[in-house]
C-alpha positions in Angstrom: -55.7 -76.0 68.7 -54.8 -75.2 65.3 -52.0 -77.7 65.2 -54.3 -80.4 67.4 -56.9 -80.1 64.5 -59.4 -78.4 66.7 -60.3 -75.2 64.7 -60.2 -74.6 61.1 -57.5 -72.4 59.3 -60.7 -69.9 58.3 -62.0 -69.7 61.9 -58.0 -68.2 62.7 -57.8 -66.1 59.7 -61.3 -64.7 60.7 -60.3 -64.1 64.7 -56.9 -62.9 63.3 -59.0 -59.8 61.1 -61.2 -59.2 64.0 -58.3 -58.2 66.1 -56.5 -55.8 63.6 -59.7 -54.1 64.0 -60.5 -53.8 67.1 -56.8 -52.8 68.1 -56.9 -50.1 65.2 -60.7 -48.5 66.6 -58.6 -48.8 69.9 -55.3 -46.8 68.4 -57.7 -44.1 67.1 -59.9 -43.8 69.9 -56.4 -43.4 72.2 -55.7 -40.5 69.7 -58.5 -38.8 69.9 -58.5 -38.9 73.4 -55.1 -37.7 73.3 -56.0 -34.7 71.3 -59.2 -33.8 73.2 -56.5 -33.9 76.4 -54.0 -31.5 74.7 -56.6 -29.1 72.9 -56.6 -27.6 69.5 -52.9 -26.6 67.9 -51.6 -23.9 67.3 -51.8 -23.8 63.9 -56.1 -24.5 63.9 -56.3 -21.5 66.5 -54.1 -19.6 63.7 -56.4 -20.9 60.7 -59.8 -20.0 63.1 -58.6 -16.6 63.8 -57.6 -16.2 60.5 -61.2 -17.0 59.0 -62.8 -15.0 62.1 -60.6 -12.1 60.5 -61.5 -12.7 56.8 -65.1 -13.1 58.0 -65.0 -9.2 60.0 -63.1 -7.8 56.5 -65.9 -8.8 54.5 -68.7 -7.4 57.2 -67.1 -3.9 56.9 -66.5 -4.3 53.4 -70.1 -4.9 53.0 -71.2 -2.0 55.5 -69.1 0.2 53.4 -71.1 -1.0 50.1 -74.1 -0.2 51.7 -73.3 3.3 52.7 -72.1 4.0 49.1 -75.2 2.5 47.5 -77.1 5.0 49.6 -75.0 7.6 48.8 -75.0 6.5 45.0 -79.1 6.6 44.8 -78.9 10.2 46.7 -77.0 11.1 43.3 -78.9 9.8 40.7 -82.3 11.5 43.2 -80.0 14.3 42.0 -79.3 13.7 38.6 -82.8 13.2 37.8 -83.9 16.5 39.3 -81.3 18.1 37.0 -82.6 16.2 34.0 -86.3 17.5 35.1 -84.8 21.2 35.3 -82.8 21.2 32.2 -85.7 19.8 29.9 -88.1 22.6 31.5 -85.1 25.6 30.3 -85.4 23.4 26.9 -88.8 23.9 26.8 -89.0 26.9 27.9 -86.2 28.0 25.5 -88.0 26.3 22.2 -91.4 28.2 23.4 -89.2 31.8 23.7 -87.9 30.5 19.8 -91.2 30.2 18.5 -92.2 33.3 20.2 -88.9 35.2 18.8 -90.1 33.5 15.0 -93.8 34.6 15.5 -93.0 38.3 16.1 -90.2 38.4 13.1 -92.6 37.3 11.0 -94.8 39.6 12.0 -92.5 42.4 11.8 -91.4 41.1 8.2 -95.6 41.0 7.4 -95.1 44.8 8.5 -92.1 45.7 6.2 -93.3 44.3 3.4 -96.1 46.6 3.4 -93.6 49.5 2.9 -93.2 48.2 -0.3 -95.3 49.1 -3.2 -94.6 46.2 -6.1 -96.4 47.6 -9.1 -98.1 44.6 -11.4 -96.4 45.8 -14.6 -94.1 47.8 -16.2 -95.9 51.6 -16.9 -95.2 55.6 -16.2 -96.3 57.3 -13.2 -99.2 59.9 -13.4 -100.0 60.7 -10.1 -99.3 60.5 -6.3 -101.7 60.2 -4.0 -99.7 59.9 -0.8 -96.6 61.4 0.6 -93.7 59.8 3.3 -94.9 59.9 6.2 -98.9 59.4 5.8 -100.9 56.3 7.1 -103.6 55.5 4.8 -105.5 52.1 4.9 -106.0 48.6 3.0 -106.6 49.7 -0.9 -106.3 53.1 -0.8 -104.6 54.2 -4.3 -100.7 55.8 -3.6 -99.7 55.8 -7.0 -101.3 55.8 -10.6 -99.6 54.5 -13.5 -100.1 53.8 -16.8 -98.6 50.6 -18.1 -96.5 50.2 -20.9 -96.6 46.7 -21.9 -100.4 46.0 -21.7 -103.5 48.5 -22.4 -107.0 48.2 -21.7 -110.5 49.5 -22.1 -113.8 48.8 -20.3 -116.9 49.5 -21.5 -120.6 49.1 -19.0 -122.9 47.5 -21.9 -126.7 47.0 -21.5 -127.6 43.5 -20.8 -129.7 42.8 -23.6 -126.2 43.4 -25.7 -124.0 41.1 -23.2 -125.9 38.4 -24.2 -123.1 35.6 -26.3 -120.4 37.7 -25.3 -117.4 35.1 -23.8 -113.7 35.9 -22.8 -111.6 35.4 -25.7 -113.9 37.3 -28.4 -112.2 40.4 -30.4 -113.8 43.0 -30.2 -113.5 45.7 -33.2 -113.4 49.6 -31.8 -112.6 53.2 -32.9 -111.0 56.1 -31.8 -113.3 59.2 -31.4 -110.3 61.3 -31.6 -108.5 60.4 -35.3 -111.5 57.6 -36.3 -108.6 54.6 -36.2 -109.7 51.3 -36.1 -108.8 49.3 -33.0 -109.0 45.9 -31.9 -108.9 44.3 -28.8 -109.8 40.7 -26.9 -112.5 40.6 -24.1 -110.4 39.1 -20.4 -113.4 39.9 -18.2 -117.1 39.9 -18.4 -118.3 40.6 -15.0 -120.3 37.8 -13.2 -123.2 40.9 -11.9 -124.5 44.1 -13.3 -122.8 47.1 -11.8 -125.9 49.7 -12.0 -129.2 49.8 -13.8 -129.0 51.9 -17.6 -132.8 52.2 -18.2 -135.5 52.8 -15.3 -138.5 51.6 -16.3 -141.2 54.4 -16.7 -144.0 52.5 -15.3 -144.7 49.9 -12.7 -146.5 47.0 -14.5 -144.8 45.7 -18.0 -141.6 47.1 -17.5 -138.4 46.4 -15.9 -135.1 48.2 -15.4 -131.9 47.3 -17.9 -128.8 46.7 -16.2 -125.4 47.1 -17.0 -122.5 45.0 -16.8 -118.7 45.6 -17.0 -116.4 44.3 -20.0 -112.9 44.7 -19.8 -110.7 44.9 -23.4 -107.2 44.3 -23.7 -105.6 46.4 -26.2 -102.7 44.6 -28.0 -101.4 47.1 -30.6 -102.8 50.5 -30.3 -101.9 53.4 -33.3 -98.7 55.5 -32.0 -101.3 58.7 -31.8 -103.3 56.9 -29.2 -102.4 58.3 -25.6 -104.1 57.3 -22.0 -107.7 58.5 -21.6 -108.7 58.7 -25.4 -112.6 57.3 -25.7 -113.4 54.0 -28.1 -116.2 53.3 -29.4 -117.6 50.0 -29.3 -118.6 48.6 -32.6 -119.3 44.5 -32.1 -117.6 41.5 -32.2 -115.4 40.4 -35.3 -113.5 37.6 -36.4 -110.6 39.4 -38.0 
């Protein structure tokens, strides 16, 4: 037909492509049937039981995970409770320190009242306590006289207190060899110790107090000994 003229050389080509392709959908469909006929190969079944195999290992492996994540949380349930136990024994420990400190202390407060520290530099003159005796807060266990610094106090009137600041000298004598002493007033006490005059009548009158003034003796004559009376004769300026 071709030859005759009949058909065109494009209608031929085109039948011609149609047939290669229905004879290849033919050739594979004959495979497959082939294949479906024989069953699997051997080497699939190999590669399925293979994956099957691969696919149990990692179901155990997983299982066996589990389990030692359980058994993993059971020891940190018991780490913690050791972490609780030892930080009560740390507490506990630091409170038995603090009690151990407190009663040193204490017992140091104690010893140091077995020592008698005496505020300066002087001679013994009496004892008023022997080893051995408990006597309480203030009570006087030794008397001494000092040798660096000397004082006097005399109880004035307050009508003669009157101007009188710390830091004024204060001129004196010796009863005993009529030596002049002088000396610088340290205290003047804030209240009167005891009344000097009573008044004699109950309208117009009131009672003179007294109060304390303490002289420190710088340089005293070598004659002068503990106890000696001065007589107070005003303030000076020497």
């Amino acid at each position: 037909m071709l030859e005759q003229g009949l058909v065109a050389q494009a209608d031929v080509d085109k039948v011609k492509v149609s047939y290669q392709e229905a004879k290849t959908k033919r050739d594979l469909a004959e495979q497959q049937l082939n294949m479906a006929n024989q069953g699997p190969r051997e080497e699939e079944i190999r590669g399925a039981e293979a994956l099957l195999e691969q696919a149990k290992a990692t179901v155990a492996l997983a299982e066996a995970n589990r389990a030692t994540v359980q058994v993993r949380q059971g020891d940190v349930s018991a780490a913690a409770a050791a972490v609780q136990q030892a930080q009560g024994a740390i507490k506990s420990a630091q409170s038995g320190e603090l009690q151990a400190k407190a009663s040193q202390l204490e017992a140091e407060t104690y010893l140091s009242y077995t020592n008698l520290l005496a505020p300066t530099d002087g001679v013994v003159l009496s004892q008023s306590a022997q080893v051995g005796e408990i006597v309480g807060s203030g009570f006087p266990v030794f008397s001494m006289e000092s040798t660096e610094k000397r004082w006097a106090k005399f109880y004035m009137p307050e009508t003669s207190v009157a101007g009188l600041k710390v830091g004024n000298k204060i001129s004196m004598t010796m009863l005993s060899t009529g030596e002049k002493v002088v000396g610088v007033v340290t205290t003047v006490a804030a209240a009167p110790d005891f009344a000097i005059k009573k008044a004699t009548q109950t309208s117009g009158e009131t009672d003179i107090r007294s109060f304390g003034i303490k002289i420190e003796l710088s340089e005293l004559p070598e004659t002068a000994t503990t106890g000696m009376t001065l007589q107070w004769n005003g303030k000076t300026e020497g």
